[in-house]
C-alpha positions in Angstrom: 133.3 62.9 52.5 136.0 62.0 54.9 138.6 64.6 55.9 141.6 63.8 53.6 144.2 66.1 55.5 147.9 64.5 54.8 150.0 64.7 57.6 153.5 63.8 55.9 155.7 61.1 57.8 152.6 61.0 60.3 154.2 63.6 62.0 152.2 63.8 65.6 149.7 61.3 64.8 148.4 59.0 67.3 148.9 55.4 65.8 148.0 53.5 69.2 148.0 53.6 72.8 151.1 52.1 75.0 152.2 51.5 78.5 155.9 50.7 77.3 157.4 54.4 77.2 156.6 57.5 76.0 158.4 61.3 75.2 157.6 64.3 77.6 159.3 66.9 76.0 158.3 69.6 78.1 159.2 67.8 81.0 162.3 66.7 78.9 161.9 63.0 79.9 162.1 59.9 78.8 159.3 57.4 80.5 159.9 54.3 80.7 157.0 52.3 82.6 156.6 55.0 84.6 160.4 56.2 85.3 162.3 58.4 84.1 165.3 56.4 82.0 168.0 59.1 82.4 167.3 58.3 86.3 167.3 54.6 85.6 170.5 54.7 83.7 172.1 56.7 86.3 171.0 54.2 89.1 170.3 50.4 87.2 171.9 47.9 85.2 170.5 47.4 81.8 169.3 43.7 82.7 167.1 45.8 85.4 165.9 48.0 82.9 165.2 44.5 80.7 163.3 42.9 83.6 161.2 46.3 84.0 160.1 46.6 80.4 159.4 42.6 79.7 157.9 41.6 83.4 156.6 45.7 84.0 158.5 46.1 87.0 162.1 46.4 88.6 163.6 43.2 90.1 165.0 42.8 93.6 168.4 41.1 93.8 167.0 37.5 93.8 164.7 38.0 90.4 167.3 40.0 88.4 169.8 37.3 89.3 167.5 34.6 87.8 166.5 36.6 84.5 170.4 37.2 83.6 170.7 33.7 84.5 167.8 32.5 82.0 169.8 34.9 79.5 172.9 33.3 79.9 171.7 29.9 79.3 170.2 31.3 75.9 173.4 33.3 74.6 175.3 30.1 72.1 173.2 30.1 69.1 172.9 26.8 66.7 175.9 25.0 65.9 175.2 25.8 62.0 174.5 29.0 62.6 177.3 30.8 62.2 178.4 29.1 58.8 175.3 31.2 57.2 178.1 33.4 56.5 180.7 31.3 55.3 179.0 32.5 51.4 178.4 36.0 51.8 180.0 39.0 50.3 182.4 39.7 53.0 182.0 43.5 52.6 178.7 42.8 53.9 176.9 45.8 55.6 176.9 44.9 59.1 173.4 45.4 59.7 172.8 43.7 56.8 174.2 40.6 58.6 172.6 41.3 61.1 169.4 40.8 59.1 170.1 37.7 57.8 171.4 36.7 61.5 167.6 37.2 63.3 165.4 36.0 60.5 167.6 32.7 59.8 167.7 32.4 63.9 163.5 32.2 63.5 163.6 29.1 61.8 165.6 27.1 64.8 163.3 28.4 67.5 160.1 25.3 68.2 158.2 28.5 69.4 158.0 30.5 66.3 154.3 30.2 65.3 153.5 30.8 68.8 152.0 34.1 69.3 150.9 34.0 73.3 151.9 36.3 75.6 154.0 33.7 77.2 155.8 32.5 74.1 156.3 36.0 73.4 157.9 36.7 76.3 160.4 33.5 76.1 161.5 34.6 72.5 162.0 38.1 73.3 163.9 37.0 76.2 165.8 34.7 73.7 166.5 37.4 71.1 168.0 39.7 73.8 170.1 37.3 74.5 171.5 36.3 71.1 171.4 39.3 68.9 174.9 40.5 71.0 176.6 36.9 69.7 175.3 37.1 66.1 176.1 41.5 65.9 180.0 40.7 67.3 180.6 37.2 65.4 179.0 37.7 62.2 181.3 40.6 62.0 184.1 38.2 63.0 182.8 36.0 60.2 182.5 38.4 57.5 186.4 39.9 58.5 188.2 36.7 58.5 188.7 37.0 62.5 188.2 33.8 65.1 184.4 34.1 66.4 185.0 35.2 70.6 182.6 32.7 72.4 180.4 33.9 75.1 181.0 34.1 78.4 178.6 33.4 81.1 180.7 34.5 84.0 180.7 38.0 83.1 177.9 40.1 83.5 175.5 40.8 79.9 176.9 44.0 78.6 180.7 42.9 80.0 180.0 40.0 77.9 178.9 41.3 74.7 181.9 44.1 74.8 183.8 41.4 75.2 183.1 39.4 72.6 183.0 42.4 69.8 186.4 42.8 71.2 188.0 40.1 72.4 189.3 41.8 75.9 187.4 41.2 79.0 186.0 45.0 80.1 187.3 47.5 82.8 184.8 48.4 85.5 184.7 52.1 84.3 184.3 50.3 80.4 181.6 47.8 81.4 179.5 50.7 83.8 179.6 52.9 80.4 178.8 50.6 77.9 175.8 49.0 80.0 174.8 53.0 80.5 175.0 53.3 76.6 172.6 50.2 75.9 170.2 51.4 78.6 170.2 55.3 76.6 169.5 53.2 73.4 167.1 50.7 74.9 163.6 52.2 74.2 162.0 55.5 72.7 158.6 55.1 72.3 157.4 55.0 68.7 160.8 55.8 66.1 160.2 54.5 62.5 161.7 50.8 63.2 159.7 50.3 66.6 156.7 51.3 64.2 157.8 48.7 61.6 157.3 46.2 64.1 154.2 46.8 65.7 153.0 46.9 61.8 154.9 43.5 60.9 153.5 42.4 64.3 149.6 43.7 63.7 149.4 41.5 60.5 149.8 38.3 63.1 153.4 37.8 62.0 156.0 36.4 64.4 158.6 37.8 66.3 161.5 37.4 64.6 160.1 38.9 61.1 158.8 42.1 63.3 162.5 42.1 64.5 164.1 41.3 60.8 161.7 44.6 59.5 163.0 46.6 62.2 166.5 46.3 61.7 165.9 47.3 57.7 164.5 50.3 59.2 167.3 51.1 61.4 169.6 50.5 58.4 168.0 53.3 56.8 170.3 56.6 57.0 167.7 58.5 58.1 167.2 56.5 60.8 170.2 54.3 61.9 173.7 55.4 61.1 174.3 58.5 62.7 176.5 57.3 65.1 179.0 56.3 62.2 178.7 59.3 60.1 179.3 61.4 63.5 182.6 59.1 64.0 183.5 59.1 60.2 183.2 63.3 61.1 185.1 63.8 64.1 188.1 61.7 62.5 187.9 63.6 59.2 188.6 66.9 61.2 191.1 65.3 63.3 191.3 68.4 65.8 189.6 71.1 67.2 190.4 73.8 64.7 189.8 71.2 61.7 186.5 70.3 62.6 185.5 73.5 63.0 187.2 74.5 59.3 184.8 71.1 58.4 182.0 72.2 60.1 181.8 75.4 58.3 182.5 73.9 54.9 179.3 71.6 55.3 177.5 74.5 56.4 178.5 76.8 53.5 177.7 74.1 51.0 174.3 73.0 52.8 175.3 69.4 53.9 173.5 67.7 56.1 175.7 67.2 59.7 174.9 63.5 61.4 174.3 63.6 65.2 172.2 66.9 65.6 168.7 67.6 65.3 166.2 65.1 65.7 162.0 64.8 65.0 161.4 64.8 68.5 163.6 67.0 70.4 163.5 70.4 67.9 164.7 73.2 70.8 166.2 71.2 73.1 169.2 69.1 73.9 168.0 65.4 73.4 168.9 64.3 77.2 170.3 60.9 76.6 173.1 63.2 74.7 173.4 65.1 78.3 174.0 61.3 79.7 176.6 60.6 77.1 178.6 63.5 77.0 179.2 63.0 80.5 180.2 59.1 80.1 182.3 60.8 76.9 184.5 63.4 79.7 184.9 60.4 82.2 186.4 57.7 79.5 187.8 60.2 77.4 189.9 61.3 80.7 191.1 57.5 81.6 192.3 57.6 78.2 193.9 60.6 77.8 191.7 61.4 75.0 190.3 65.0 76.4 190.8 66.5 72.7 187.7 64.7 71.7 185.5 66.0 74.0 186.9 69.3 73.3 186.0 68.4 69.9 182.7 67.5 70.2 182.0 70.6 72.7 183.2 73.0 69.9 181.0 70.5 67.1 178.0 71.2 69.8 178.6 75.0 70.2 178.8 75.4 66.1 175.8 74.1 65.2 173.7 75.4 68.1 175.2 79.0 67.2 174.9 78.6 63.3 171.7 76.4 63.0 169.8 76.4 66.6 170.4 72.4 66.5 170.9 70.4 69.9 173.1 67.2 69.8 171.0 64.1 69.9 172.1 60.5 71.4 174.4 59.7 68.7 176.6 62.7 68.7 178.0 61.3 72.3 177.2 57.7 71.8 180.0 57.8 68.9 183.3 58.6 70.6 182.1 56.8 73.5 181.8 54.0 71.5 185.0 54.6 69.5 186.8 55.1 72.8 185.8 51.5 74.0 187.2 50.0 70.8 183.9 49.0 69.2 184.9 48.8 64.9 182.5 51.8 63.6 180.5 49.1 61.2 179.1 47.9 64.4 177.5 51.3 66.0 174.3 51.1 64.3 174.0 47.2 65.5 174.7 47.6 69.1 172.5 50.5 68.9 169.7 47.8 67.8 170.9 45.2 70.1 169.9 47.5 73.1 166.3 48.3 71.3 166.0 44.4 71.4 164.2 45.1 74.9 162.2 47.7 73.7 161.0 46.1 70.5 159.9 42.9 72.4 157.9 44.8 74.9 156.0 46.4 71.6 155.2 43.3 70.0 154.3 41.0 73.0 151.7 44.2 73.8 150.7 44.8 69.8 150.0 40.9 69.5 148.3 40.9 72.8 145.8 44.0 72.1 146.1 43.7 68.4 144.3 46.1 65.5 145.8 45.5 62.0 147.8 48.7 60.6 145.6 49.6 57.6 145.8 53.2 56.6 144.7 54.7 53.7 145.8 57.7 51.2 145.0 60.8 49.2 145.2 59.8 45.7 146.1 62.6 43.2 146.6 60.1 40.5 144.0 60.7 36.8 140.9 59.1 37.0 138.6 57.9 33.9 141.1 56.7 31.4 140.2 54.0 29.1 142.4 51.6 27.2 
């Protein structure tokens, strides 16, 4: 008989091999390709990081200017896209309309039933290039405001801030948002990068690998944690009140968003580390220094009390406050940057595909009869 063992969640199974990225946490890095992506995202634009993971290495000058240029020529989406939303419940969840946004987009695209590594490569490129437009203007949609068009003069991440906020970027605002998406751009194998390569193994297109992954990411255990670590740090408005909060969760056994994390168990996750330092540097041109001091005091709490170590979206939250991004749309940006990483995982799963077929332990009855 076959060993039966259950390993809950799949915890530290091997469920394929990859060249896209994987998690040293010894060496407490993040490989991307062969780099390390806190060095990347201290010394690239996201659109090299892009070019690295879809074409598997980084541009010079002349090809990264003609891959932001093939985005830009692919950011308006169909002229009846947007009124998709005209009829929907406009307390929508963001990522729900998000959702609906990338598995309608499917139908318009003349390469959807093509699975080659080429046609891959040109959706992907595609998606990347749209899911900023339909993240900021469905929200636009669903809250009565005037979609913002895209612009192609600014730079990708200058342009998507832009258009979830109408105001064209700072310098300082554009360098830390594009650091932000390049944090959240790929981390080898979380639940919703596993949902597509399954989606994906069954021969399915891109888009419905992409429309699975983004009901994963929706999923609180998952997704969200940016918000609820926002939601936090404004419910305890200061220093002294998040702490009083903090030890009120504790005492009643709540679970606190932001810490902790499957991967990173005794150590700080270091995308956090990256963030926190993007958090002191806005937070300073804003004169908003009380929220770091917050989230130092949040961090020192729970490593004290609990032996937990911030993860991404501890940082990533007041960052993303700071820059004026509405808190419905954390959890989408944070899947517009794993747009990248997702369509380097599918264009490999379809190309060196096994169909996902596990099986279980049943500890059902056996032998009734009717």
């Amino acid at each position: 008989m076959k060993d039966q063992t259950v390993i809950p969640g799949l915890d530290g199974v091997i469920a394929t091999e990859t060249d896209v990225s994987y998690l040293d946490v010894e060496q407490e890095e993040i490989v991307i390709k062969g780099y390390d992506l806190i060095e990347l995202s201290e010394k690239i634009t996201y659109i090299e990081l892009a070019h690295l993971l879809f074409e598997g290495t980084l541009p010079n000058k002349e090809e990264e200017a003609k891959f932001e240029s093939a985005l830009k020529k692919e950011y308006a989406l169909p002229d009846e896209f947007l009124s998709i939303y005209n009829n929907l419940p406009k307390d929508m969840n963001a990522m729900d309309a998000l959702r609906t946004g990338i598995s309608a987009l499917g139908s318009f695209d003349p390469l959807l039933e093509d699975r080659s590594t080429s046609a891959n490569r040109e959706k992907s490129l595609r998606l990347l290039a749209k899911i900023p437009n339909i993240v900021a203007n469905s929200y636009h949609k669903l809250t009565g405001a005037t979609p913002v068009e895209p612009r192609e003069d600014l730079p990708f991440s200058s342009n998507f801030l832009y258009m979830i906020t109408g105001k064209v970027p700072t310098a300082l605002e554009a360098e830390i948002f594009d650091q932000s998406l390049m944090v959240y751009s790929e981390h080898e194998m979380p639940n919703s990068t596993f949902t597509a390569r399954v989606i994906a193994s069954t021969q399915a297109d891109i888009y419905g690998a992409y429309t699975g992954a983004v009901a994963s990411l929706k999923g609180s255990l998952h997704g969200g944690a940016n918000e609820a670590v926002m939601y936090l740090l404004l419910e305890g408005k200061t220093v002294d009140g998040l702490e009083t909060l903090l030890f009120e969760k504790l005492k009643n056994k709540e679970r606190i968003m932001g810490f902790g994390h499957r991967v990173y168990m005794k150590k700080m996750d270091p995308r956090a580390t990256l963030m926190k330092k993007a958090l002191k540097r806005l937070a300073k041109d804003r004169g908003r220094e009380d929220l770091v001091e917050m989230c130092q005091r949040g961090e020192d709490i729970l490593r004290e009390e609990k032996g937990l170590y911030p993860n991404l979206d501890y940082y990533a939250a007041p960052v993303y406050y700071l820059l004026n991004i509405p808190i419905p749309l954390y959890t989408p940006v944070f899947f517009a940057a794993r747009a990248v990483g997702l369509g380097a995982h599918v264009i490999e799963q379809h190309d060196n595909n096994r169909l996902y077929r596990p099986r279980v332990k049943y500890t059902g009855p056996r032998n009734l009869h009717p």
